[in-house]
C-alpha beads as a LAMMPS data file, in Angstrom:
LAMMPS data file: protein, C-alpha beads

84 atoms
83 bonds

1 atom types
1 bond types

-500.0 500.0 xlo xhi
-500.0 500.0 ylo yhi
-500.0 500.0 zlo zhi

Masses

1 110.0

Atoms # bond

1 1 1 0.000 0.000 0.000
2 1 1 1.407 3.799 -0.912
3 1 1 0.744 6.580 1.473
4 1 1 0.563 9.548 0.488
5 1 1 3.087 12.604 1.412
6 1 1 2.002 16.006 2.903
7 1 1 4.902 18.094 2.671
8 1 1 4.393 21.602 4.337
9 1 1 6.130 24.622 4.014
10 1 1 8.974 24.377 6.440
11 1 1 10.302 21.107 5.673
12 1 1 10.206 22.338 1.713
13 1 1 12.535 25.126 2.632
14 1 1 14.793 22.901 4.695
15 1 1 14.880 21.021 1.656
16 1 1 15.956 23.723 -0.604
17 1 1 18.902 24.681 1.862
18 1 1 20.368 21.453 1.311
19 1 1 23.231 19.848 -0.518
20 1 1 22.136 19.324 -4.653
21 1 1 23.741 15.024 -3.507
22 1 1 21.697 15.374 -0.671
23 1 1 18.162 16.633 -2.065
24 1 1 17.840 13.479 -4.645
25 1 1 18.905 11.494 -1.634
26 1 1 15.898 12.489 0.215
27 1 1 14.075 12.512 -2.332
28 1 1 15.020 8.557 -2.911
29 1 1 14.010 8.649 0.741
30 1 1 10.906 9.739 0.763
31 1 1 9.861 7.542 -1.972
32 1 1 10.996 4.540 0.373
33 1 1 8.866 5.426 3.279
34 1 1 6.174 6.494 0.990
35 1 1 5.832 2.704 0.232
36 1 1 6.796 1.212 3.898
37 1 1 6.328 3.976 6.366
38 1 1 7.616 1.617 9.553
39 1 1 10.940 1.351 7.821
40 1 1 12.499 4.241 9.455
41 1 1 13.671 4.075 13.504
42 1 1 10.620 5.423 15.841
43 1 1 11.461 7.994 17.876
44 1 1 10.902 8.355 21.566
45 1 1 10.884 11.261 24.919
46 1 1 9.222 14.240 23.799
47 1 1 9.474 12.843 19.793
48 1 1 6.976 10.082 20.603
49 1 1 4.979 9.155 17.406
50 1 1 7.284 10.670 15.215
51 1 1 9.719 8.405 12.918
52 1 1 13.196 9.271 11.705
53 1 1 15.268 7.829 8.399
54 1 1 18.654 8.424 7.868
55 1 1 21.160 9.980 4.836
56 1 1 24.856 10.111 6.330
57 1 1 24.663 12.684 8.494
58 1 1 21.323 14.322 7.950
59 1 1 18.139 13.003 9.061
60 1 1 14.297 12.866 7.881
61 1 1 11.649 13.378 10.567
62 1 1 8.097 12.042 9.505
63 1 1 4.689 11.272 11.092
64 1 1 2.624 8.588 10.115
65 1 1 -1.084 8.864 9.983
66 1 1 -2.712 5.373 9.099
67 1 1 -6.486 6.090 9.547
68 1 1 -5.600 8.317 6.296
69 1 1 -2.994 6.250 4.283
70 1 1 -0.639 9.815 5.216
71 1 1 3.057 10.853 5.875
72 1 1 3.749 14.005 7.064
73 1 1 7.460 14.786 6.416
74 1 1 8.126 17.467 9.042
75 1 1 11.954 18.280 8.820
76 1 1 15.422 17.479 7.116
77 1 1 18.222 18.846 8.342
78 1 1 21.558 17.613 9.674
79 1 1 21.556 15.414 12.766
80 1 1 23.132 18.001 15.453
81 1 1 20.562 20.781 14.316
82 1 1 17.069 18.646 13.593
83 1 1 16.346 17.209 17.416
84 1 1 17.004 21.102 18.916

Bonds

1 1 1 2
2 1 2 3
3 1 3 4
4 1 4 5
5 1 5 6
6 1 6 7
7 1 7 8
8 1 8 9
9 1 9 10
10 1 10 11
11 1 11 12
12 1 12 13
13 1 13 14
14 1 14 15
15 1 15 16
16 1 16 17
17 1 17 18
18 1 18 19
19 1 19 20
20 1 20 21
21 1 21 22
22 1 22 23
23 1 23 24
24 1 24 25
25 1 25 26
26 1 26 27
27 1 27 28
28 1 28 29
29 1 29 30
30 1 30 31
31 1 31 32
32 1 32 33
33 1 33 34
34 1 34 35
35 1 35 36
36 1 36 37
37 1 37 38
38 1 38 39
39 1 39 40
40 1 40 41
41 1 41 42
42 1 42 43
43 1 43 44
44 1 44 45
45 1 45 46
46 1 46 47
47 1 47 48
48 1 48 49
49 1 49 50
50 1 50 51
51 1 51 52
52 1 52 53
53 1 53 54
54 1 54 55
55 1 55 56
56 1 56 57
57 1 57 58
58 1 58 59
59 1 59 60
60 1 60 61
61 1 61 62
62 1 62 63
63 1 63 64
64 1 64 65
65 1 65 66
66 1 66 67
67 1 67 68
68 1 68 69
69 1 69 70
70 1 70 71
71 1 71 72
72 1 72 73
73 1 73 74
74 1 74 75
75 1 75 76
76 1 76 77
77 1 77 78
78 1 78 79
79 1 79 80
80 1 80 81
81 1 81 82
82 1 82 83
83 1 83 84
């Protein structure tokens, strides 16, 4: 089954910031969870419910909504800066 991907404003602009390697990388990413969302590493504490994947040293943070088949990407951004 393919969920579909909300991807809002913010994480769009994190996206533009990046490396040009990096963007098809997520992109490649996104496509992955798109078709298995539990494939990425849940995350826990005060990230409960949201799911990371990884790319080197950056990192994809993404919610999962099954009632509505939906993944909302929320951020990309290198590791030290994306849990702040």
């Amino acid at each position: 089954m393919v969920y579909k991907a909300r991807l809002p404003n913010s994480f769009q602009k994190d996206t533009k910031k990046l490396p040009e390697n990096i963007k098809s990388k997520v992109i490649k990413e996104i496509k992955t969870v798109l078709d298995d969302p539990y494939c990425g590493i849940a995350l826990v504490g005060n990230l409960k419910g949201l799911w990371k994947r990884r790319i080197g040293k950056y990192r994809i943070v993404y919610q999962i909504l099954n009632d509505e088949e939906l993944v909302i990407f929320h951020s990309v951004d290198l590791r030290k800066k994306i849990y702040k």
